[in-house]
N, C-alpha and C positions, 0 to 999 in steps of 0.2 A: 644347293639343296640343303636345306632346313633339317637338324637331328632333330628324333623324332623323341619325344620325352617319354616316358613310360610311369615316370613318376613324379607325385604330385613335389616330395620334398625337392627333389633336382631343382624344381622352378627357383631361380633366384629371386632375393629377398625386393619385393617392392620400396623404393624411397621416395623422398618428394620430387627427384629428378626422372625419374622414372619415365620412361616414354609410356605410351598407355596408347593400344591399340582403340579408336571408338568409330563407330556407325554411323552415322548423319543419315541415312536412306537413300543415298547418292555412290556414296562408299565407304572403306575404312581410311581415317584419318589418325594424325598420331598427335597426344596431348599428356601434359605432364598432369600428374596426380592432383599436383595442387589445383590447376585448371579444372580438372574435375569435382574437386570437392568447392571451390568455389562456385559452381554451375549449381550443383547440388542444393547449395544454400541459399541459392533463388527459387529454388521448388518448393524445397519443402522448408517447415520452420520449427526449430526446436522450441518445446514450452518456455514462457517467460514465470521467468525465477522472480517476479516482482510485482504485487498485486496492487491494481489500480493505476496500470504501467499508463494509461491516456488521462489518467488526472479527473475523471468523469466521476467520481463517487463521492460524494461532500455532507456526509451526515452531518458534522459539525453548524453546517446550512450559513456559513457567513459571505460573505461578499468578498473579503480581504481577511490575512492573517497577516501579524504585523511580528515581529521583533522574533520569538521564542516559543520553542511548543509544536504542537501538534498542529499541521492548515487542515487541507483535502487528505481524505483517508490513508492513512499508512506514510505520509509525507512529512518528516518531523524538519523544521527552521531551527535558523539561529544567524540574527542579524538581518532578515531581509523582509520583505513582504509578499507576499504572495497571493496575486488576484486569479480566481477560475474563471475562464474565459467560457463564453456563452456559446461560442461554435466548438468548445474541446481544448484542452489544453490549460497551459497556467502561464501568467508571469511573473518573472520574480524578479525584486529590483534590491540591490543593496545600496540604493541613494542616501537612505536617512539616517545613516551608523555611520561612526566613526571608524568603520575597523571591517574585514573582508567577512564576510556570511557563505553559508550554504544551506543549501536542500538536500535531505536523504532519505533513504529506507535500509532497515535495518530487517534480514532475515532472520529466522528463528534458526537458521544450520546453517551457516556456511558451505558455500561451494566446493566443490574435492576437487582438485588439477587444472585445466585449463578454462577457462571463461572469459565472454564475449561480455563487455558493454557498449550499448550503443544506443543513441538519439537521437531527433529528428529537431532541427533546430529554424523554428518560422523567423527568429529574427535576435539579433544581439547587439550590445553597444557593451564597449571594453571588454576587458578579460573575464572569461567563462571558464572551468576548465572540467571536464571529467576525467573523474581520479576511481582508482580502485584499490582496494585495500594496502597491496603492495608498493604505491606512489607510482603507477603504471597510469597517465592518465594524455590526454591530450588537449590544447587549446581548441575551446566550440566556434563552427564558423557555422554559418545559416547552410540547410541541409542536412546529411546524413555525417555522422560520426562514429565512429568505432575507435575502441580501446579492449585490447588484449591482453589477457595476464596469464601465468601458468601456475601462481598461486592463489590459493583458496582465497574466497572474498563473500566478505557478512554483509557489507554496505554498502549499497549504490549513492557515491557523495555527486553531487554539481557545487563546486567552488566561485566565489564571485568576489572578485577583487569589490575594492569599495568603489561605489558607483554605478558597477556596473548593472545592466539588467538583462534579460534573456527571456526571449517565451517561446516555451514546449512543448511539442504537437505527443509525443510522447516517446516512451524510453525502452530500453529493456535488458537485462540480466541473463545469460545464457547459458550451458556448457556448452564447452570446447569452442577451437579455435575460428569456427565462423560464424561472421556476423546473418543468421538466417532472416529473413523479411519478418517483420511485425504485424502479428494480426490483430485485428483489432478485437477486444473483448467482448464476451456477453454482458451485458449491465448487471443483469440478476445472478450470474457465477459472479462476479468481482464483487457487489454487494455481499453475499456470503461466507466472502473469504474476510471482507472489512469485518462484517460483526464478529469474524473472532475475536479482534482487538478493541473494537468499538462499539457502543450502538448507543442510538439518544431516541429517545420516543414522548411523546405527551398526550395526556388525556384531561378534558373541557371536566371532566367528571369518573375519578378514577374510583373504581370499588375499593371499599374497607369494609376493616371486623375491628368489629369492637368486644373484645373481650377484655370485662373490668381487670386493673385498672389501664388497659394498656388499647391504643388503635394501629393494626396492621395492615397496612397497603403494601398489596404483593406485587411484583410483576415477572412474568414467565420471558424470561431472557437468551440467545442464541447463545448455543453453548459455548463458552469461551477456553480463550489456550491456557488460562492462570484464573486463578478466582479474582475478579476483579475490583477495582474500588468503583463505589457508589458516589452518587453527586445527584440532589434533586434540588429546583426551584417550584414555586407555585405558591397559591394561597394557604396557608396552612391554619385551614377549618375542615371540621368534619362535621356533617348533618348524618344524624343516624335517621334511616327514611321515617316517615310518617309523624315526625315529630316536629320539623319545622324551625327546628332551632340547632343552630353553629356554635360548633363548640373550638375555640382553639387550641393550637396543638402546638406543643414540646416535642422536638426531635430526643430521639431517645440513642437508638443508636441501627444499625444495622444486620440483619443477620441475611449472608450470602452463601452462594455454592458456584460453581460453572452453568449453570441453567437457571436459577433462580432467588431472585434479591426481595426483600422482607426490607420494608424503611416499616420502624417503631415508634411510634410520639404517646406520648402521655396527653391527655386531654386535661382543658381547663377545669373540666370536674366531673364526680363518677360516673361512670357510665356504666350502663345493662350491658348482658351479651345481644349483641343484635348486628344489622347489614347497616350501611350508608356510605358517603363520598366525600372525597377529597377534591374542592375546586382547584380548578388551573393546573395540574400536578405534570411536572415534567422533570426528566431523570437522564444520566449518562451514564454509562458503564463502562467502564473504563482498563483493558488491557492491556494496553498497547506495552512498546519496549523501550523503556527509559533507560537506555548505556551511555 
């Protein structure tokens, strides 16, 4: 016969050994804790600590990113290149350097206590390796990978010895210690969270003011985590309407905030106050985290 508990503290402390009475529908079975919290982390899935975790957001708009820098959104290189695959995912090859590359993202907080990394690997040739801040990392084989740490982690790195290359169905960043399933993102939530660090946009025919002596092209920008730097190409003429004639333009300088960037040029000569356009005008905006 079973003593009857009356109190909650009496219950001894649960550990990871722990038998665990559970249910099936059939009857009671008995399972260790861990078993259960690994059950668990097939149901349900903790948020991913890492944006653009399937590589699908590419304002940059190129084909290929080569050697250093920023590729696909939030994905910063060094030493590899980096192609976005047209069904999802990326590959990265470190064939053309002399010396081992990676791919990362870099959080704005780091993790507190314990964190899961893990990735989905469609295919690899030589050494891959996922590493977490604490040099907690594993060699990548084709499939599912997980790496565990119980201190705090800023970066998600992929290491690549020289040569080798790897392509990524996609990745993810997590607390605590189970790897939960990955869901796949909304395109327009992960675009949103990009243009905090990012955004590049172009207009055929961008609005300006001309106020003597100076032409202001403005553009209303996603609020950003830092005031950001500026970067524009384009023709650099301005037609004030109804007059027919292009005037070219001296970059002047910049005036910016988190929501809205001001490019200034000086024109080839004075100008009234009045409305007109800037051909070809295209611009980057630039926050990302350069560590």
């Amino acid at each position: 016969m079973g003593k009857q508990v009356t109190e909650l503290d009496a219950l001894p402390s649960f550990t990871d050994n722990s038998l665990l009475p559970v249910h099936n529908g059939a009857g009671l079975k008995k399972g260790l804790l861990s078993q259960l919290a690994n059950y668990l982390g097939t149901k349900f899935s903790n948020p991913n600590l890492l944006i653009n975790p399937d590589f699908r957001i590419n304002q940059r708009g190129a084909t290929s990113y080569e050697k250093q820098g920023y590729s696909v959104d939030r994905w910063k290189i060094w030493n590899v290149t980096v192609t976005p695959n047209t069904n999802g995912g990326i590959t990265v090859k470190s064939d053309k350097y002399d010396d081992s590359g990676n791919i990362l993202q870099y959080l704005e907080n780091a993790t507190e206590g314990d964190s899961t990394l893990s990735c989905y690997v469609t295919s690899v040739s030589g050494t891959v390796s996922m590493v977490a801040d604490d040099n907690s990392q594993v060699v990548l084989k084709q499939g599912l990978n997980v790496v565990h740490t119980s201190a705090s982690t800023r970066a998600f790195i992929i290491f690549l010895n020289q040569g080798a290359s790897i392509t990524l169905k996609w990745v993810k960043l997590e607390q605590g210690k189970v790897a939960t399933s990955f869901i796949t993102p909304n395109n327009s939530d992960e675009l949103d969270k990009c243009l905090r660090y990012f955004e590049s946009g172009s207009l055929d025919t961008a609005p300006g003011l001309a106020i003597q002596p100076t032409v202001y092209i403005r553009t209303y920008i996603h609020p950003k985590r830092i005031n950001p730097t500026p970067k524009f190409s384009g023709v650099l003429s301005f037609e004030m309407n109804g007059t027919g004639k292009a005037l070219s333009l001296t970059y002047i300088g910049t005036d910016l905030n988190t929501e809205c960037c001001t490019f200034r040029f000086k024109p080839s000569e004075a100008t009234q106050y009045g409305l007109g356009f800037c051909k070809n005008f295209a611009y980057e905006i630039d926050a990302e985290i350069y560590s």
